[in-house]
C-alpha positions in Angstrom: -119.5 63.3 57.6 -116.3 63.4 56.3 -114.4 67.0 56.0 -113.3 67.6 52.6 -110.4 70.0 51.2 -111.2 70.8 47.8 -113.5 73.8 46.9 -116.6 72.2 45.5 -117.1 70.0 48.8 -115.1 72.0 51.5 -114.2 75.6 51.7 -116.3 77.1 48.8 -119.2 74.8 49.3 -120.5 77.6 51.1 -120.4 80.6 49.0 -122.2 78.0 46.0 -124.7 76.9 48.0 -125.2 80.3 48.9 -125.7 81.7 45.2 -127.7 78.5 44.5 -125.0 76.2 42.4 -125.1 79.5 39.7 -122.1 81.7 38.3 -123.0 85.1 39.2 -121.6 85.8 35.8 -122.9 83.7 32.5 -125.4 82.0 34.7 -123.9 78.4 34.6 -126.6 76.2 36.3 -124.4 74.2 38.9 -127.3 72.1 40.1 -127.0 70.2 36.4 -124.3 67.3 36.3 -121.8 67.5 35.0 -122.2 71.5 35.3 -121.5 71.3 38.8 -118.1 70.2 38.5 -117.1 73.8 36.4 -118.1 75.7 39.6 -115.7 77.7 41.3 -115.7 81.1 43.5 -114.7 84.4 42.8 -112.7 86.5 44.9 -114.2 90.3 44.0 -111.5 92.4 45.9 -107.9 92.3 44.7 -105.3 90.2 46.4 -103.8 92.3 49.8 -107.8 94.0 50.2 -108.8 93.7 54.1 -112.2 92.4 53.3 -110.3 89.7 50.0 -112.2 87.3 52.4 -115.0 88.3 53.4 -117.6 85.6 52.3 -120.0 88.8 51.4 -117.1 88.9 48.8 -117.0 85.7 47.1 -118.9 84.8 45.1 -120.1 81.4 43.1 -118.2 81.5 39.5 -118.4 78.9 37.1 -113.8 78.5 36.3 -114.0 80.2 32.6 -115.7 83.1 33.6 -113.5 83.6 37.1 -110.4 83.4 34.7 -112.1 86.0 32.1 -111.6 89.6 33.8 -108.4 88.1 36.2 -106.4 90.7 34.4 -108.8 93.8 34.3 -108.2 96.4 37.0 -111.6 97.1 38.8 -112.8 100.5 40.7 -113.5 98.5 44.6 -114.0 101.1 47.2 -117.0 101.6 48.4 -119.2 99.1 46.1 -121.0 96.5 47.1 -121.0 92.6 46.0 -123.5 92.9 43.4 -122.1 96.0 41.9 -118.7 94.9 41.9 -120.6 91.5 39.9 -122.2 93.9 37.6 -119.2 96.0 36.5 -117.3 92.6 36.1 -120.4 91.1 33.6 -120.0 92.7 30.7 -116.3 91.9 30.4 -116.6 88.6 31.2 -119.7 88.1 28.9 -117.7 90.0 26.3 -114.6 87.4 26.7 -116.8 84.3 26.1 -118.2 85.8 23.2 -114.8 86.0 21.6 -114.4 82.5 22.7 -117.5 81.6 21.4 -116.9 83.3 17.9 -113.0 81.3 17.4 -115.0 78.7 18.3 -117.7 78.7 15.6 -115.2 79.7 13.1 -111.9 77.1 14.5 -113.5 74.3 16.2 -116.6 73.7 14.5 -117.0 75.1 11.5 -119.1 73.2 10.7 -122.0 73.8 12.7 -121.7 77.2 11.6 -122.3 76.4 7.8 -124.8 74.4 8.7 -126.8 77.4 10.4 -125.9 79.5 7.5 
């Protein structure tokens, strides 16, 4: 088998497979094409952390929502993966619902009238 580079089928291939093709965030369903190819990871301690990579650490992120909180300043010591995950959510939930909302009223307005 040939060794790939990239994320999706080399060094993260793990850490997805892992959390079963899914963002740990908006639930993006990797295991759907083209879905699969928005997958990323997520690094869940800061950049200079001793355990930045530590695979229990890194999780699988679809790219939107691992760019959502990128800028938010997070409390790390001391949690765990899935708390770390669940103070993340509801900013990155909160972000794509601002997307969602300039979308709806900029993008397709339409669609929006026609729901009306």
């Amino acid at each position: 088998m040939p060794k790939y580079t990239d994320a999706l089928r080399g060094y993260a291939h793990p850490i997805l497979k892992r959390d079963g093709y899914k963002c740990r965030y908006c639930g993006l369903d990797g295991t759907l094409w083209p879905n699969w190819l928005f997958l990323s990871w997520d690094h869940l301690l800061p950049v200079g952390h001793p355990q930045r990579e530590n695979p229990d650490f890194i999780v699988a992120a679809c790219r939107f929502c691992n760019e959502a909180h990128n800028r938010k300043v997070y409390e790390v010591e001391g949690m765990t993966p899935e708390q770390l995950v669940e103070q993340k959510k509801p900013f990155v939930l909160a972000k794509r619902a601002e997307y969602r909302q300039f979308y709806d009223r900029e993008v397709n307005p339409e669609q929006v009238s026609k729901e009306k």
